[in-house]
C-alpha positions in Angstrom: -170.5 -114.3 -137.9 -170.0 -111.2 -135.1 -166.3 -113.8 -133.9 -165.5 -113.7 -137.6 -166.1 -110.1 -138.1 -164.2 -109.5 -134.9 -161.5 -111.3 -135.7 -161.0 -109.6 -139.2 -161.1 -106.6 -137.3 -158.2 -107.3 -135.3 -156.1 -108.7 -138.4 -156.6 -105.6 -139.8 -155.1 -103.3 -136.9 -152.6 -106.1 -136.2 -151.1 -105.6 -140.0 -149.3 -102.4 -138.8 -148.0 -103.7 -135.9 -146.4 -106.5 -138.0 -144.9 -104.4 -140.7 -142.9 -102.2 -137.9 -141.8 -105.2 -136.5 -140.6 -106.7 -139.7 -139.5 -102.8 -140.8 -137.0 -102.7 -137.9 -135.6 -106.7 -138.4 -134.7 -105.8 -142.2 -132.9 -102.7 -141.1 -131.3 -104.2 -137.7 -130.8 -107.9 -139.0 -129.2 -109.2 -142.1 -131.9 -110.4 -144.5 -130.2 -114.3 -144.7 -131.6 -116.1 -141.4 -129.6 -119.3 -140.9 -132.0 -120.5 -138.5 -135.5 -119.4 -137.2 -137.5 -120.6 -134.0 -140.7 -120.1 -133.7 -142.5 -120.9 -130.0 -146.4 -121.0 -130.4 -146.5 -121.1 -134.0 -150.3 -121.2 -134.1 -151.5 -121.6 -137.7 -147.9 -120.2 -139.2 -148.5 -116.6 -139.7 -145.1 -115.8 -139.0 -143.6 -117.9 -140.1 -145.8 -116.5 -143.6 -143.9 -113.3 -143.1 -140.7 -114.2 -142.2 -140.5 -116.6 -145.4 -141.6 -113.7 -147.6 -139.3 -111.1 -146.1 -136.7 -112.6 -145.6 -134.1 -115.8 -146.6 -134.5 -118.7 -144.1 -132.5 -121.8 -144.1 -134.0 -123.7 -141.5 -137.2 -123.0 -139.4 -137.8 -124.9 -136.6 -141.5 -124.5 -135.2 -143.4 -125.4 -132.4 -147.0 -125.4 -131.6 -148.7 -127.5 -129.1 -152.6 -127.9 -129.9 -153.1 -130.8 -132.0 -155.9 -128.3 -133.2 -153.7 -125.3 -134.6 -151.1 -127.9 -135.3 -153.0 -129.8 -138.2 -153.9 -126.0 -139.4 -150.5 -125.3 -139.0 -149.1 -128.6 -141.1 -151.5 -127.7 -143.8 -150.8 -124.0 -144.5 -147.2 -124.8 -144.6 -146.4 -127.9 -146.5 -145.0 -126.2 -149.2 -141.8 -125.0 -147.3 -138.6 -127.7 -147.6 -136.9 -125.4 -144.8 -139.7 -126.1 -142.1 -139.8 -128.6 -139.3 -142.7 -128.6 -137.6 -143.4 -129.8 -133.8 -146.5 -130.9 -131.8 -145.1 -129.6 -128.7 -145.1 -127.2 -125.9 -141.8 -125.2 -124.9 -141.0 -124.6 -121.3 -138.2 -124.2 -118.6 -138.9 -128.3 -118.2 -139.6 -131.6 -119.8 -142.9 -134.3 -119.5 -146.4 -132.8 -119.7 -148.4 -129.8 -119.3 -152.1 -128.7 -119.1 -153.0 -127.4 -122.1 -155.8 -124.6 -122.5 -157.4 -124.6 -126.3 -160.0 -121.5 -126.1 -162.3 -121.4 -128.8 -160.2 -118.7 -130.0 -157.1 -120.5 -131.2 -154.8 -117.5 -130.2 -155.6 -117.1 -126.7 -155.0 -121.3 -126.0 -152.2 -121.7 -123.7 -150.6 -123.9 -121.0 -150.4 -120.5 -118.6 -153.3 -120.7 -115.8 -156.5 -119.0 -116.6 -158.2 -116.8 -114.6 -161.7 -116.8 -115.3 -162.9 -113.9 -112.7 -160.3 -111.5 -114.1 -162.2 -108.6 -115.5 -160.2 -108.7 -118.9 -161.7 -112.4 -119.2 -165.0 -111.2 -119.1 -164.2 -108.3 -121.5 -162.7 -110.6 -124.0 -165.1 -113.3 -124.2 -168.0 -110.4 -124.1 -166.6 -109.2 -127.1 -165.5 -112.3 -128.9 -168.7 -114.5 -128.1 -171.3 -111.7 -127.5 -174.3 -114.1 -128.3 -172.6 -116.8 -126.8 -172.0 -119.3 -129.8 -169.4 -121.0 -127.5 -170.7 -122.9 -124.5 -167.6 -123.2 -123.3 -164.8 -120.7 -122.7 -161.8 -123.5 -123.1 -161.1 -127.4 -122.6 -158.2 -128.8 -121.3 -155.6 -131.7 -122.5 -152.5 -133.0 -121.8 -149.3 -132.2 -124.0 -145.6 -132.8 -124.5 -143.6 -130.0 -123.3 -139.7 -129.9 -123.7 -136.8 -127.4 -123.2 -135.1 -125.5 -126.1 -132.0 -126.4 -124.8 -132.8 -130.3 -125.1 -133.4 -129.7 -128.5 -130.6 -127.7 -129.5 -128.4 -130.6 -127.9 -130.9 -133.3 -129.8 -130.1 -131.7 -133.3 -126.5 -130.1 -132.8 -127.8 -126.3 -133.1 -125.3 -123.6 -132.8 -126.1 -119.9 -133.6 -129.7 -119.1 -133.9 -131.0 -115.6 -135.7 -134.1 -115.2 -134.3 -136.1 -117.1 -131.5 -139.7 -115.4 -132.0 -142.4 -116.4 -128.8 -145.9 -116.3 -129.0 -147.3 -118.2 -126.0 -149.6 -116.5 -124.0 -148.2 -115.7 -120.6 -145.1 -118.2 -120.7 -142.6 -116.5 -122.3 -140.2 -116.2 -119.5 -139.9 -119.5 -119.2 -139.3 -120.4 -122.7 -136.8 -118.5 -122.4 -134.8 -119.7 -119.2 -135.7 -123.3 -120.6 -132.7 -122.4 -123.3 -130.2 -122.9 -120.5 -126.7 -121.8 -121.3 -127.7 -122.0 -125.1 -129.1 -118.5 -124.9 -125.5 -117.1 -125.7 -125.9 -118.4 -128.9 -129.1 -116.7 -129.7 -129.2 -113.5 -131.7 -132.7 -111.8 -131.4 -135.6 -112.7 -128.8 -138.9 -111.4 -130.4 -141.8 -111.9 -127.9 -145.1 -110.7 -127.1 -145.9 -109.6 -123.0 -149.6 -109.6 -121.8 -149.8 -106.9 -118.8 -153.7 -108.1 -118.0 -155.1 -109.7 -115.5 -156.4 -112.5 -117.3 -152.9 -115.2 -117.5 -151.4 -116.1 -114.1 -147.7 -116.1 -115.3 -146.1 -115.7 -111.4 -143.9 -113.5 -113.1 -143.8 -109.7 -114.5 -141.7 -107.7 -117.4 -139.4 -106.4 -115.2 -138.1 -110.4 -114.5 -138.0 -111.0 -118.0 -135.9 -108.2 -118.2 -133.5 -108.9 -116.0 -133.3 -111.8 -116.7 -132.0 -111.4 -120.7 -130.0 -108.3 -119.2 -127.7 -110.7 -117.4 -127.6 -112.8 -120.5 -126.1 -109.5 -122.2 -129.3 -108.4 -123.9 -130.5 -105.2 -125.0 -133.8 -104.1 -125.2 -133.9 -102.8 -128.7 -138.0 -102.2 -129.9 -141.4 -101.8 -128.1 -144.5 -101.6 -129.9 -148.0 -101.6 -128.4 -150.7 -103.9 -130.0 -154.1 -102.6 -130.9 -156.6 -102.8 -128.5 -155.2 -105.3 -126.1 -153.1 -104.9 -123.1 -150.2 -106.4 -124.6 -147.0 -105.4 -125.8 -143.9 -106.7 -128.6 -140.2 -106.8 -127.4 -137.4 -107.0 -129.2 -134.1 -107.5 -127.2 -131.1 -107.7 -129.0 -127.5 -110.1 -128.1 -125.0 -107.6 -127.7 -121.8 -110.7 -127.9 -123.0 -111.8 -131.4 -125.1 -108.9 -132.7 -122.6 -107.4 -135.1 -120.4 -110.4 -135.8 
C-alpha cells in the first residue's frame, strides 16, 4: 500500500514534467511523426502520449523485461502502427545482464551499485516496511544495435528516438552507428546519482551528439530525483 501510494505520488509530479516536454515537441516538431523509437518502453506510457498528441505512422518499441513487456503488449494492442520488441538496445549485439527491480522503472542492464547512498534512499522510501525481500533479480536478454535494425527493416529518417533506460543512454545512442544522421530529435532521460555505474557522464554524451551536429535544445529537471530530460535537436535535417 505505502509502494502504491508512493508511486501515485510521483505520477502526479511527473505529469508536469511530461506536459513541457510534449508542450515544446508540438511547437518545435511537426505534429505528423513518420516514425517513432522508443528505447525502454516500459509499460507504454509514452508511447500513450505520443499517440494522443500527436500523428504517428510507425512506432517501433523496445523493452527488454519479459515482465514490463507482457504489460507493455497488453496496454497497447489496440495500436495498428506499433511494433513491439522483447529486447535490449546497446552499442552491441548478443546478451546482457538484465536487472528487474521490484520497481519496474528502475530495471536495467546498467551495473547496480547497492552501497551507493541514493540506493539506500530509494529503496527506504519505496519499500519502507520491506514488502520486497529482494532489491532486484537478474536474467539474461537479447540486446541488439539500432543500427542493425534500421539495416534489418530499410529505415531512413526517424522523427524522434525517445530513451528511457536507466544509465545506458549513451550507448544506445553510439549503437545507431552512422544512422544517427538520419535522426531528427534524441529525447532522453540522464541520472546524475550515484546509484547506476554508467562509466560515462553528461558531458560525453554531449559531445558526443555535438559532433554528430546536435543541438541541445530543452532541459527539464524531474521531481524529486537526481535526474534530468534532454532534448537535443539535428541541426542537418531539423527544418527540412
Amino acid at each position: 500500500m505505502y509502494y502504491k501510494l508512493a508511486k501515485i505520488c510521483l505520477k502526479f509530479f511527473d505529469h508536469f514534467n511530461k506536459k513541457k516536454v510534449l508542450d515544446f515537441l508540438r511547437k518545435k516538431v511537426k505534429k505528423n511523426f513518420f516514425i517513432l523509437i522508443d528505447v525502454g518502453a516500459h509499460h507504454g506510457e509514452s508511447i500513450k502520449l505520443f499517440t494522443k498528441y500527436f500523428k504517428i505512422k510507425k512506432i517501433l518499441a523496445f523493452e527488454p523485461s519479459v515482465e514490463n513487456f507482457l504489460i507493455l503488449k497488453n496496454k497497447t494492442n489496440n495500436l495498428n502502427n506499433l511494433e513491439l520488441h522483447n529486447i535490449a538496445i546497446g552499442d552491441y549485439t548478443g546478451e546482457a545482464n538484465f536487472k528487474q527491480h521490484y520497481d519496474s522503472e528502475s530495471s536495467t542492464i546498467t551495473e547496480i551499485n547497492e552501497n551507493s547512498n541514493y540506493f539506500k534512499k530509494k529503496n527506504n522510501l519505496l519499500n519502507f516496511f520491506n514488502f520486497k525481500e529482494k532489491n532486484f533479480c537478474s536474467t539474461r536478454v537479447k540486446i541488439s544495435r539500432l543500427d542493425k535494425i534500421f539495416e534489418r527493416d530499410k529505415i531512413k529518417k526517424i522523427d524522434l528516438l525517445k530513451i528511457d533506460t536507466e544509465g545506458h543512454d549513451l550507448y544506445v545512442i553510439k549503437g545507431l552507428g552512422k544512422n544517427i544522421k538520419n535522426i531528427k530529435v534524441i529525447y532522453f532521460e540522464h541520472h546524475f546519482h550515484d546509484m547506476l555505474k554508467k562509466n560515462y557522464t553528461l558531458s560525453d554524451v554531449h559531445h558526443y551528439l555535438k559532433e554528430n551536429n546536435f543541438n541541445k535544445a530543452f532541459k527539464n529537471k524531474m521531481f524529486f530525483r537526481k535526474t534530468f530530460e534532454y532534448i537535443y535537436i539535428n541541426n542537418n535535417i531539423f527544418h527540412e
